[in-house]
C-alpha angles and dihedrals in degrees: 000000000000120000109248090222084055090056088052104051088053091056091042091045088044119091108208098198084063102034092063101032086074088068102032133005115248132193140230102252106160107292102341124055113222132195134168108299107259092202100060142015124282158159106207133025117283103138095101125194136198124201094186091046099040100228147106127214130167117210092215100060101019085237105159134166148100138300083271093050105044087051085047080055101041104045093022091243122168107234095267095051092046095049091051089059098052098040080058095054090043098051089240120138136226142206116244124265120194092192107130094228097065117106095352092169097049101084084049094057082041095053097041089049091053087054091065095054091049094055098044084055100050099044077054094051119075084257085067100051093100084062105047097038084058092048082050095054087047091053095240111115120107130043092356096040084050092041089058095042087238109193139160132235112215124226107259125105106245115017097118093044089054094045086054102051090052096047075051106235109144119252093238090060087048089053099049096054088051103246092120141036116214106233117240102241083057087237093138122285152293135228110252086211120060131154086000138122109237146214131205119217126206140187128247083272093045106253125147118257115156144325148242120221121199122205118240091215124049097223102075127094127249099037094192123023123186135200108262129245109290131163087275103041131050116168095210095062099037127090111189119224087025102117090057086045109052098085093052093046095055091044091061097031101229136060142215120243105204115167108224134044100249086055090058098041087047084051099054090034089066089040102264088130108159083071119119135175145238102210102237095303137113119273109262135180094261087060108052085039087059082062116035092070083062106036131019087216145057137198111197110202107205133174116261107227116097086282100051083044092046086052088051101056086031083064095054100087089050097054091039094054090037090053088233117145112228141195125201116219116189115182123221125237091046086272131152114231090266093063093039100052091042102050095034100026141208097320104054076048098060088034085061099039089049080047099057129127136229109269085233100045075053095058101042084048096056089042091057090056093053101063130041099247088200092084127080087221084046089059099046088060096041082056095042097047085045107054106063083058095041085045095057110044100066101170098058098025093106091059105039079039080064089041094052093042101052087046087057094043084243124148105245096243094067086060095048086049093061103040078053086077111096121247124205124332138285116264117246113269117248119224111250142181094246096045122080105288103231107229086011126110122219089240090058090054092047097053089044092059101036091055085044096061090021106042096156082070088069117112142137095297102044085058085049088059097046087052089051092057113136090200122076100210091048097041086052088060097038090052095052084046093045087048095050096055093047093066094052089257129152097256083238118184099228094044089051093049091049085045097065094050084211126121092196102049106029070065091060093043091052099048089053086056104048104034118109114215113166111239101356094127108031101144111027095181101052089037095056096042090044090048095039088055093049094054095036090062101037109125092003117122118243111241102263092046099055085043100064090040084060094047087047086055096042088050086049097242088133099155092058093050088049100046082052086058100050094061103037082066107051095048087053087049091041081047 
């Protein structure tokens, strides 16, 4: 068990601006710094950080916590795990824990590092020579081949699970992590690469996840191995050359998307360094979502056979639900970017990069080869294959609509007719802090945020007014407010939102703290006493009312008082 002061200490030590900008770049906005929310999908900045309150919360998803928490979320860490890491990178220490749940992932990142070393080693020794007498050929030895860690895996069974045990990491971590295969007759393991280049992948905060191996002769299959899926490396996600490249993709604002790992290395070679690679695979969510935080833009660079035609429409519909602008660049000659880049150089690069379409303009331009637009049956599939793609990018569909209407000798307005349809329907509207609170007056919110920014405002009567909420979300948060400052406690954020022991609405706590609205709370003093006198006497009789209800009963005319009642009652609840 972990001392609470010790926990403590951690999230007081934490920054949580930095903290999170190592996952994601925010930016300055007033008190708080945004960024694009890394737990869902989005457009514009809602993921909101405070630095003074020590929490995140993203006004999208409702997603809300501490430093601890967003690092649980992000690398899918129990509480112990996660507060190890961040003690680390706090320089506060811990005491040990032999609990085999700690730091699961630790021996796996160990194991992983120790690979790289290994590698490095070997591509230097005279079992390496074949290596680094290919990369040569490649053109690819000296600063590059050392700023990507390049190594080279010999061709023996079992060198890098040697080096490992007696750098004593254990085999089943090894394994995990994908370094080593269990042989089936369980008499110990094998390397997995073996007579291969390889090239070390790391994550956005450069740890090592996995690698890629390249084969030295062509014939052999598979030409390109990489490490599988393990609790530290997902392909999908994982861009490789990414975390060399993010500086410079921020920088310019845009990035580069190649698919192998000679294309990447060419590109930053020739200076095109906010270039990064897929890894052979195709283009996913994950891994346009890994960039837009970073650049507003993308240029895909696709082969430009039928295939590499075929990846880039097949991408379309990515950019186009991840808000990303894209360009298509499709290299003549039927060259990858390596050969394109070493037989042209630098200059037709940057001339084909500057040339580029629109990925969309691409699009409309290869459908129109594919159907003869002279019949009337050629132009109902150029248009059907067309308007899932018009619908959805709403920023630019008046122009591609113009672009589609002039290729099928249509007048535009057809084309806006029939993106006028409507397509799917609207999501359900989460409830937010910043939209109208069902059950809830505006006076109870109001009380609610002033004693939030101003908690030295809270007495007896303010507490009066809390119990008397007529909401239940708002009377929850009230309540553990309301609780903190009883006992004499900061009315900490992060202590409110553990307090309520509710995701939900430690969300919506969360929201009301950390939303800006200009003006809204000009005069704290005057807003809390107008709207305290409005919920305190919410639903009470004036005098003289209450007065003549109590002569009518005295009189025994009963029926008549409470008929009175009744309908005093229901105008306060209709009210």
């Amino acid at each position: 068990m972990i001392p609470k002061e010790k926990i403590e200490e951690v999230k007081d030590r934490a920054s949580i601006v930095d903290i999170i900008s190592e996952y994601l770049p925010l930016t300055k906005k007033g008190v708080n710094h945004v960024g694009l929310c890394p737990f869902h999908s989005e457009k514009t900045p809602s993921f909101t950080v405070n630095e003074a309150k020590k929490i995140f919360y993203c006004f999208g998803c409702n997603t809300t916590g501490n430093a601890i928490t967003f690092i649980m979320k992000k690398e899918g860490l129990a509480f112990p795990e996660a507060l190890r890491l961040l003690a680390r990178k706090c320089g506060v220490s811990l005491p040990e824990q032999k609990s085999a749940v700690a730091d699961s992932r630790e021996p796996l990142y160990q194991a992983l590092k120790l690979a790289v070393e290994y590698f490095s080693r070997e591509i230097k020794a005279p079992e390496g020579r074949p290596g680094k007498e290919y990369l040569i050929k490649r053109g690819f030895d000296g600063e590059i081949a050392s700023r990507f860690h390049i190594g080279y895996a010999p061709q023996g069974w079992d060198g890098l699970a040697l080096f490992l045990k007696k750098r004593g990491v254990a085999m089943e971590a090894a394994e995990k992590a994908g370094l080593v295969v269990k042989r089936k007759d369980s008499q110990g393991y094998y390397d997995r690469f073996r007579g291969r280049l390889i090239f070390p992948i790391t994550d956005s905060r450069g740890r090592v996840t996995g690698f890629g191996g390249r084969t030295l002769d062509d014939s052999t299959v598979p030409k390109y191995l990489n490490s599988p899926e393990s609790p530290v490396f997902r392909k999908g996600d994982t861009l490789y050359g990414f975390y060399q490249a993010r500086q410079s993709i921020s920088r310019e604002n845009s990035a580069i998307i190649v698919e192998g790992y000679f294309d990447l290395l060419a590109l930053h070679r020739y200076g095109f360094t906010n270039s990064v690679a897929t890894m052979g695979t195709a283009l996913t969510p994950g891994h346009i979502r890994a960039i837009k935080g970073y650049a507003s833009s993308v240029y895909a660079l696709f082969d430009s056979d039928e295939a590499g035609r075929n990846a880039a429409i097949r991408s379309l519909g990515l950019f186009l639900d991840e808000d990303v602008t894209c360009r298509a660049i499709l290299l003549s000659g039927g060259k990858d970017p390596d050969e394109f880049l070493a037989s042209s150089g630098p200059e037709a690069m940057k001339a084909a990069i500057d040339s580029s379409p629109p990925l969309m303009e691409f699009f409309l331009k290869e459908l129109k080869q594919k159907f003869d637009l002279a019949t009337p049956e050629g132009k109902r599939r150029y248009l059907d294959g067309a308007m899932p793609y018009l619908v959805r990018n709403v920023a630019e569909k008046g122009h591609y609509a113009a672009v589609a209407a002039s290729a099928l000798g249509l007048p535009p307005e057809v084309i806006f007719a029939e993106l006028k349809m409507p397509v799917g329907e609207k999501a359900t509207p989460v409830r937010t802090p910043g939209a109208r609170l069902s059950g809830a007056s505006l006076a109870e919110f109001t009380i609610l945020k002033v004693i939030l920014k101003f908690p030295a405002l809270f007495d007896e009567k303010v507490e009066e007014a809390m119990e008397a909420f007529k909401d239940p979300d708002l009377k929850r948060i009230g309540d553990a407010a309301a609780h903190l400052l009883k006992d004499g406690r900061a009315l900490d954020a992060g202590a409110l939102i553990e307090g309520l022991g509710d995701e939900r609405l430690g969300a919506l706590a969360a929201g009301i703290l950390l939303k800006e609205e200009d003006g809204f709370i000009e005069a704290p003093e005057r807003m809390l006493e107008d709207s305290m006198k409005k919920v305190l006497n919410k639903g009470k009789l004036k005098e003289s009312t209450r007065e003549m209800i109590q002569r009518l009963e005295e009189m025994g005319i009963s029926d008549v008082a409470s008929d009175i009642k009744k309908r005093i009652a229901k105008t306060s609840s209709e009210k």
